[in-house]
TORVEXVO-28336 format. One record per residue (C-alpha): residue in one letter; z, x, y. Coordinates in steps of 0.25 Angstrom, whole numbers, padded with zeros to 4 digits, always signed. Example, Ala and Ser with C-alpha at 12.3 -4.5 7.8 and 13.67 -1.06 7.14 Angstrom:
REM residues 2
A+0031+0049-0018 S+0029+0055-0004 
***
This chain:
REM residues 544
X-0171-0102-0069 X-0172-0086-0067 X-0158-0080-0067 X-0166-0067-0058 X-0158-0071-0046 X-0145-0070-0051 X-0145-0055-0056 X-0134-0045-0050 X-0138-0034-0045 X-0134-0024-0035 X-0120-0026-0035 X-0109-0017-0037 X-0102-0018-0050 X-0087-0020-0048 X-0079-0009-0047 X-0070-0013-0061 X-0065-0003-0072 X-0062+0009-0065 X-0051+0018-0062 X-0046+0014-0048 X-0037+0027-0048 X-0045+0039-0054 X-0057+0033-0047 X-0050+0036-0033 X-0053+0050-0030 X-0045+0052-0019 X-0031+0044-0024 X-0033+0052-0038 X-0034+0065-0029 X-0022+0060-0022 X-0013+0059-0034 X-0019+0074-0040 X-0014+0077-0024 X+0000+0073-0024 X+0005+0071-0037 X+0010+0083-0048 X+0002+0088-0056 X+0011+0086-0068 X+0010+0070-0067 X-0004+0069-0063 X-0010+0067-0077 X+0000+0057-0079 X-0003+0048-0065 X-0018+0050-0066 X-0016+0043-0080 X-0007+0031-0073 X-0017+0029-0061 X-0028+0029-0069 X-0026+0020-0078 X-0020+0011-0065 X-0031+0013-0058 X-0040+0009-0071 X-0031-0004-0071 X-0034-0006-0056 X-0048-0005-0058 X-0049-0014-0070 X-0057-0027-0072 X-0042-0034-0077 X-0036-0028-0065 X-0047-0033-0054 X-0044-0047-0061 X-0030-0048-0059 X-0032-0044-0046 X-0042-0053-0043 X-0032-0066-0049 X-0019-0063-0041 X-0027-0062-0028 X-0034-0077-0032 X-0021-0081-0036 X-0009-0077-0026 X+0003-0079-0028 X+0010-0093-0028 X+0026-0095-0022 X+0032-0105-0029 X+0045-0108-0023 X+0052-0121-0029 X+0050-0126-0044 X+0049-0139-0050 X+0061-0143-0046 X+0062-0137-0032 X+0071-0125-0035 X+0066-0112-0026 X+0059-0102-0037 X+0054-0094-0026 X+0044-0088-0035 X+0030-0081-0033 X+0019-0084-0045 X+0008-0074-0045 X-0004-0074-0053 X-0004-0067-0069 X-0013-0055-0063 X-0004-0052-0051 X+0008-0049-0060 X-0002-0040-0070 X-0005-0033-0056 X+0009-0030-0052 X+0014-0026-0068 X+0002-0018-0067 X+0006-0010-0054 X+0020-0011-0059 X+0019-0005-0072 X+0009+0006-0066 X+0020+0013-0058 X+0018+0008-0045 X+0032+0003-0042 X+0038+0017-0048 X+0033+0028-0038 X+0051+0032-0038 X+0053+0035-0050 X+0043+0046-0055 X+0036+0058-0051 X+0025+0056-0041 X+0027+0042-0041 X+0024+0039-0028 X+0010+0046-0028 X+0007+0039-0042 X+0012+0026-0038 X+0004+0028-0023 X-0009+0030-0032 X-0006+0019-0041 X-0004+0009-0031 X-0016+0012-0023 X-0024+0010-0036 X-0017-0001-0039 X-0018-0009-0025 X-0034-0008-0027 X-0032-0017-0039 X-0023-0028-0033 X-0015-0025-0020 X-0006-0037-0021 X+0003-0031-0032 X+0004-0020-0022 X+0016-0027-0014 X+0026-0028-0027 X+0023-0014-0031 X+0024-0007-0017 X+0038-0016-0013 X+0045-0011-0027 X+0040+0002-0027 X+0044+0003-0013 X+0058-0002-0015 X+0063+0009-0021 X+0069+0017-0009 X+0074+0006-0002 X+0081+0002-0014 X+0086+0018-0015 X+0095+0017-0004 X+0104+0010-0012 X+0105+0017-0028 X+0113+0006-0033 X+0100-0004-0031 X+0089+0007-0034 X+0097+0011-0046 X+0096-0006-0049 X+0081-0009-0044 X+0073+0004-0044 X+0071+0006-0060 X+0064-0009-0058 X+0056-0006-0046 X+0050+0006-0052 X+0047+0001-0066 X+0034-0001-0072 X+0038-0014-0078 X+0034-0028-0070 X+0043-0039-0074 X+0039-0051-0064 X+0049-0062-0068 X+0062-0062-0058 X+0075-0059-0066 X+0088-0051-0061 X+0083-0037-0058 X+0092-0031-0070 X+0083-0040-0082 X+0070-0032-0076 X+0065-0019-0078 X+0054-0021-0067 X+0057-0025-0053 X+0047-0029-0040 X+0053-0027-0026 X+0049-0034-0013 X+0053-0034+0001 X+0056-0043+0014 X+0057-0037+0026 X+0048-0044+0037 X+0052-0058+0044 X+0045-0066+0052 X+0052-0063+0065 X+0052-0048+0063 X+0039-0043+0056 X+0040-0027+0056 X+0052-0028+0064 X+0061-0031+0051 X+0073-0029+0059 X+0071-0041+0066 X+0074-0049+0052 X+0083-0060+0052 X+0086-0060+0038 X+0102-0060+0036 X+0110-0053+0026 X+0123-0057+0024 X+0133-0050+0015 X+0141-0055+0003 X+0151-0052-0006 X+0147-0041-0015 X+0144-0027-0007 X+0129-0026-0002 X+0126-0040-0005 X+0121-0049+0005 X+0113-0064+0004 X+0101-0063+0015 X+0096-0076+0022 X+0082-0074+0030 X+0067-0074+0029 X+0057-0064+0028 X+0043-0066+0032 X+0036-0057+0022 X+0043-0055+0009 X+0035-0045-0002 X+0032-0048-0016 X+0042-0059-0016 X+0041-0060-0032 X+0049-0047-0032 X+0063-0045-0039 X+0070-0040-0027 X+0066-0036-0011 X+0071-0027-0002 X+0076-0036+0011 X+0080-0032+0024 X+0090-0042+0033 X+0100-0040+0042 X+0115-0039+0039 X+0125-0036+0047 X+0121-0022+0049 X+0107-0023+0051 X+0094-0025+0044 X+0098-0021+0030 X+0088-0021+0018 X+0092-0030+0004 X+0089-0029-0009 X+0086-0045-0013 X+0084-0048-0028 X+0075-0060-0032 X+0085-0063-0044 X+0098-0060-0043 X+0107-0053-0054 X+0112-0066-0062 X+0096-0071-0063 X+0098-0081-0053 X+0087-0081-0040 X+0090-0076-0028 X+0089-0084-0014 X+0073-0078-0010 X+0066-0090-0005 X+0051-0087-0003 X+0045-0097+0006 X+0031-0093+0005 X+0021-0084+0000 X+0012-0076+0013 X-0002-0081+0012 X-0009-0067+0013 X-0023-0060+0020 X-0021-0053+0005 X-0013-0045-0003 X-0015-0062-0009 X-0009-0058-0024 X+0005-0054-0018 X+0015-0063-0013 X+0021-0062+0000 X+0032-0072+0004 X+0041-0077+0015 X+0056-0076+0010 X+0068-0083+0012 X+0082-0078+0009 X+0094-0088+0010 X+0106-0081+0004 X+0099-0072-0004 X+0107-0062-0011 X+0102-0047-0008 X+0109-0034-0008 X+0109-0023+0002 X+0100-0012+0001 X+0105+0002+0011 X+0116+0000+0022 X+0115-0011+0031 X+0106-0012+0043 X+0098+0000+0036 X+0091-0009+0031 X+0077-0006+0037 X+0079+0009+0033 X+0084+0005+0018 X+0071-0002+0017 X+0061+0009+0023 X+0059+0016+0011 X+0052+0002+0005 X+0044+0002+0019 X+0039+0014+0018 X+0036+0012+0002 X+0027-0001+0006 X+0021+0006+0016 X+0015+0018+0008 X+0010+0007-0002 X+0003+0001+0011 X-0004+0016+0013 X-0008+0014-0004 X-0011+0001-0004 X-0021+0003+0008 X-0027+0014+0001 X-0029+0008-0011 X-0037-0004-0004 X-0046+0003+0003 X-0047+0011-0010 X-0051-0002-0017 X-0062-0005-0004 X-0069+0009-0003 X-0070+0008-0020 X-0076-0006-0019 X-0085-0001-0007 X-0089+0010-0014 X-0092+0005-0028 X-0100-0004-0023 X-0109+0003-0012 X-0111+0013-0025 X-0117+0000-0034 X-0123-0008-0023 X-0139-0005-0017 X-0143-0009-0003 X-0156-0003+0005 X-0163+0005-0007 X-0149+0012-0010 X-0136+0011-0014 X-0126+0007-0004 X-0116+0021-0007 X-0129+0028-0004 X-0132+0023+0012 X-0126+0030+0021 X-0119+0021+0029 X-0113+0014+0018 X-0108+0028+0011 X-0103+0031+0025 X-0095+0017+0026 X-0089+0021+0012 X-0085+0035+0016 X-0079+0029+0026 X-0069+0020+0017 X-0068+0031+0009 X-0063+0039+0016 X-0053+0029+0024 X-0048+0026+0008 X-0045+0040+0002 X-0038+0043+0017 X-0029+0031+0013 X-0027+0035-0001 X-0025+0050+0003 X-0013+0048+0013 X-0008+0037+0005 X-0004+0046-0009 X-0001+0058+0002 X+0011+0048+0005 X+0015+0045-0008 X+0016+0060-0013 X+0026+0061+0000 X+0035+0049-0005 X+0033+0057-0019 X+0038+0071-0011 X+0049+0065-0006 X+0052+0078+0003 X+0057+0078+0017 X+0043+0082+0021 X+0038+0071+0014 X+0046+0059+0019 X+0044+0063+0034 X+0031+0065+0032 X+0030+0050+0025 X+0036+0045+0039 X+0026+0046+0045 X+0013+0048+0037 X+0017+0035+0030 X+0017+0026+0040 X+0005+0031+0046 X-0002+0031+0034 X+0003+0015+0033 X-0002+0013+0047 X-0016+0018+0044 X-0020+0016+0028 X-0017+0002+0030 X-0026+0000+0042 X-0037+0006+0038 X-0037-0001+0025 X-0044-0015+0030 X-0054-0009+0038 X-0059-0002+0025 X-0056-0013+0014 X-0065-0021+0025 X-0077-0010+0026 X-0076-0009+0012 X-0078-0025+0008 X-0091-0022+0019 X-0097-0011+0009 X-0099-0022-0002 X-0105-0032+0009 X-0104-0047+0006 X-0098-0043-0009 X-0086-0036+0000 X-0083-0048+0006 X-0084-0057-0008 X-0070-0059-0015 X-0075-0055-0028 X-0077-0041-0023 X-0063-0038-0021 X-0066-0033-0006 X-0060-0045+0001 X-0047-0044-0008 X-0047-0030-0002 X-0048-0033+0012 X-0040-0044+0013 X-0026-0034+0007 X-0032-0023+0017 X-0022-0024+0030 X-0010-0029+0020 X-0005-0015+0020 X-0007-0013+0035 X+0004-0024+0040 X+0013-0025+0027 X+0025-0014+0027 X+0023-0011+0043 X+0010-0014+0048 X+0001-0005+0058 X+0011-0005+0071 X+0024-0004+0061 X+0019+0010+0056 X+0014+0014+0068 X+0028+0013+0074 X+0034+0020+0061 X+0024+0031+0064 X+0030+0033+0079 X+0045+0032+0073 X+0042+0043+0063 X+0035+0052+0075 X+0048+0047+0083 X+0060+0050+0075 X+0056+0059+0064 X+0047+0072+0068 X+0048+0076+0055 X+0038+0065+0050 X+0028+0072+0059 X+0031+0085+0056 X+0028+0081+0041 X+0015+0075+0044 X+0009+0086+0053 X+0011+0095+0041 X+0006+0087+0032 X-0008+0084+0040 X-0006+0098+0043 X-0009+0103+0030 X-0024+0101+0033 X-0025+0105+0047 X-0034+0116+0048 X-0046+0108+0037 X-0052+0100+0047 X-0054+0100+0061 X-0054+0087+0063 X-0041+0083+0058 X-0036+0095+0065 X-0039+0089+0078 X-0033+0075+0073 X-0019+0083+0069 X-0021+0090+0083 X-0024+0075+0091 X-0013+0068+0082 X-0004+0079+0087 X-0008+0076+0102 X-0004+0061+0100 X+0009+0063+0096 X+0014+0073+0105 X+0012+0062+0115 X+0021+0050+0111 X+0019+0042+0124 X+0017+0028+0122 X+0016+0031+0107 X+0019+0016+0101 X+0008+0012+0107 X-0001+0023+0100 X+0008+0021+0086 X-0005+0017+0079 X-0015+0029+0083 X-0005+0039+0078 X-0001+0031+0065 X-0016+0032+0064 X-0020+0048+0068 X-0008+0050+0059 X-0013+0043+0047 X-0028+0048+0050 X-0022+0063+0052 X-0015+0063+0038 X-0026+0056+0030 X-0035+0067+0036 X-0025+0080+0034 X-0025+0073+0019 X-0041+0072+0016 X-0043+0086+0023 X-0033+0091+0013 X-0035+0084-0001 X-0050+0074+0001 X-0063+0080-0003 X-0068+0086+0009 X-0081+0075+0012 X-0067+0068+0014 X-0059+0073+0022 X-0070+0078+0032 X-0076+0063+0032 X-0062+0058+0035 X-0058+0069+0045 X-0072+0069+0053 X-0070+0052+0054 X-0055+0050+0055 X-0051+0059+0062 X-0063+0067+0069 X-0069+0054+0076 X-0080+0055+0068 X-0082+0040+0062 X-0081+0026+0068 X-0072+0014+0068 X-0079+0008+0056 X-0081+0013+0042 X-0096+0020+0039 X-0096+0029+0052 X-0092+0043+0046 X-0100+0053+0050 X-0113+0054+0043 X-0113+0070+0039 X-0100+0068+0031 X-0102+0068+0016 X-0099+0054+0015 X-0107+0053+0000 X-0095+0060-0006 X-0084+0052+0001 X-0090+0040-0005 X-0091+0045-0018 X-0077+0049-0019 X-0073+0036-0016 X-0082+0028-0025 X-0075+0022-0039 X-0079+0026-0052 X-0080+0010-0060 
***
């Protein structure tokens, strides 16, 4: 029998053995951008050879295994004593020791960490997004944790370490630590006041044992979590070792893993404490404010890790419409096609822009900085999260049939995309942060008209957006109800005052003339057709 019918051709090869990071224009422009000149040569080094990891035949693998293979509580042994235990798969603790041991749990502790650590977890979630959770909780920690020195001086070296060590022994016998938290219950939601979880105080001086439930516990293999539940004087946040200092377990019952739309090679659990010995973190019924800095952490990973997804979509799309042919040409070539991926790209590099413009304002530090963070930062949670399922779906579209087949990686994609969106807040929560910020600190406006002021004058058409935003907020009636629309002009303003300032100028005139000059439709591909959409493609497009 003839084999003529069974040879390959016209199909993309698979984008494998490349550089994720260096092949990312606009996030290696971004780190030239924001960080100083004297550690460039030295982060360039450690992104590139994470992104070469990232972009590996091994790492695809490993990936692949711990999504086939999710994790698996086991809560009893033989005998019926509570192990409380999460087993993952072999590749999922090489993911995380690899995410570890690349920095991205150290952004405190070194110059331009946070921009460095921002890069390096947006390649990193293209890889596997799972391992995401773990490194965003610990490296988000760390200011919670500040409120008290006595427990930072304790935990932080071991947060921020590049050392993974995934057995649970007392904290002291480790020189690497992961952190988790537990706010949300089932009767509350967003609304963590409304926990029920009670904190009873012992003994020794900020002690307490906790007895409650909390609906969504993350990375419940962790060594510790950050806790809120209410003691005598309010909501207060805890500290809440999984070991405890003399090796013996403490009281952290998980009832069940959370069976997830994605994000399927983490675990998520359902907790139960039930005289569980914690230690108080800040004052009493400050709890929520103690445990803000964490919220405001996981929220900016939201921003990354929504970036780096549609990153992943857009460099698939592309990569493929470059290989494959269709109507006498290739697919890159056809107009509507290049339009649709002009289109995604430019959704992805306005994600990635505003994303590492954030994390060189946590690097800052300033005044300036921090109010400007109030409320760029939940605006840009608010929109990069949204727009990351709507782009991760067009893009799975731009490989046709193949998108939707799991061995194309697509689907894996799509299903993680709204993750980001309702975890750490979801679309109304960040809305209403973005009201509070305009309502009770004027300085958070004022340090984010001079920011998207820096471009005015560059293009008309962002001008006009700057001049409309303005009109809006001068009239604050009924402004609840319109939370969304100006979380939204806010984010789009920003992202255009950024690509006007620092994008090439096919870019930012493309971006300009279809976010915010009307100029382009509901639906990916409907740009306008005199734009030089070639070169917006090709910026985008992976080097394999």
């Amino acid at each position: 029998m003839s084999g003529s019918t069974h040879s390959v051709t016209n199909q993309a090869p698979p984008l494998v053995g490349y550089d994720v990071f260096t092949a990312d224009r606009a996030l290696a422009a971004a780190v030239e951008r924001h960080l100083d000149p004297a550690l460039l040569d030295e982060a360039r080094g450690e992104l590139s050879a994470l992104g070469r990891s990232a972009g590996s035949a091994q790492l695809q693998e490993w990936a692949t295994q711990a999504n086939e293979n999710p994790p698996v509580l086991r809560t009893h042994d033989r005998y019926g004593n509570r192990l409380d235990e999460v087993d993952f798969h072999p590749a999922w603790h090489r993911l995380l020791g690899k995410g570890v041991s690349a920095g991205l749990t150290s952004a405190w502790t070194r110059p331009g960490g946070h921009v460095r650590r921002a890069a390096g977890f947006l390649v990193w979630t293209q890889a596997e997004a799972g391992s995401g959770c773990p490194l965003s909780m610990t490296h988000a920690a760390v200011p919670a944790l500040r409120t008290d020195p006595a427990l930072a001086a304790q935990w932080e070296p071991r947060l921020t370490s590049t050392i993974y060590e995934r057995e649970l022994r007392p904290a002291r016998q480790k020189a690497g630590a992961l952190f988790g938290m537990a706010m949300t219950e089932k009767q509350g939601g967003s609304d963590v006041r409304a926990g029920t979880t009670a904190a009873r105080p012992l003994a020794e001086d900020g002690t307490y044992e906790l007895t409650g439930h909390k609906w969504f516990c993350s990375a419940p293999m962790s060594d510790a979590f950050l806790v809120l539940a209410r003691a005598a004087g309010g909501p207060t946040c805890f500290l809440v070792p999984r070991v405890l200092e003399h090796g013996s377990r403490n009281v952290f019952l998980i009832q069940r893993l959370k069976d997830k739309l994605g994000n399927r090679s983490n675990a998520s659990a359902e907790v139960e404490f039930d005289g569980t010995w914690a230690r108080r973190v800040g004052e009493e019924g400050r709890g929520v404010r103690t445990i803000i800095g964490m919220v405001a952490a996981t929220r900016l990973d939201c921003v990354l890790g929504s970036a780096g997804l549609m990153r992943q979509a857009v460099a698939q799309a592309v990569h493929h419409c470059t290989y494959r042919e269709a109507f006498g040409g290739r697919l890159v070539d056809k107009p509507l096609m290049r339009n649709v991926l002009a289109d995604l790209a430019l959704e992805s590099e306005a994600a990635t822009t505003l994303a590492l413009r954030l994390a060189a304002a946590y690097d800052d530090g300033g005044e300036q900085e921090r109010a400007f963070l109030r409320l760029a930062l939940p605006a840009a949670k608010y929109w990069v999260t949204k727009r990351c399922a709507p782009v991760a779906v067009e893009a799975a579209e731009c490989l046709g049939g193949n998108g939707y087949v799991e061995e194309s990686g697509l689907p894996r994609l799509v299903r993680e995309s709204p993750l980001n969106s309702i975890w750490e807040g979801a679309g109304n929560v960040q809305a209403l942060d973005v009201l509070r910020a305009l309502g009770r600190e004027p300085g958070a406006l004022d340090a984010y008209l001079r920011e998207v002021g820096l471009a005015r004058g560059a293009d008309h058409r962002l001008d006009r957006a700057i001049k409309d935003l303005l009109t809006e907020l001068a009239d604050l009636e009924g402004v609840e109800a319109r939370g969304r629309r100006l979380a939204e002009r806010l984010a789009l303003v920003l992202q255009g005052s950024l690509l006007v300032r620092f994008a090439p100028p096919e870019v930012a005139d493309a971006f300009c003339a279809a976010r915010l000059g009307g100029d382009g439709g509901a639906a990916f591909g409907t740009l306008p057709h005199t734009l030089d959409l070639a070169s917006v493609v090709e910026r985008a497009r992976p080097e394999a």
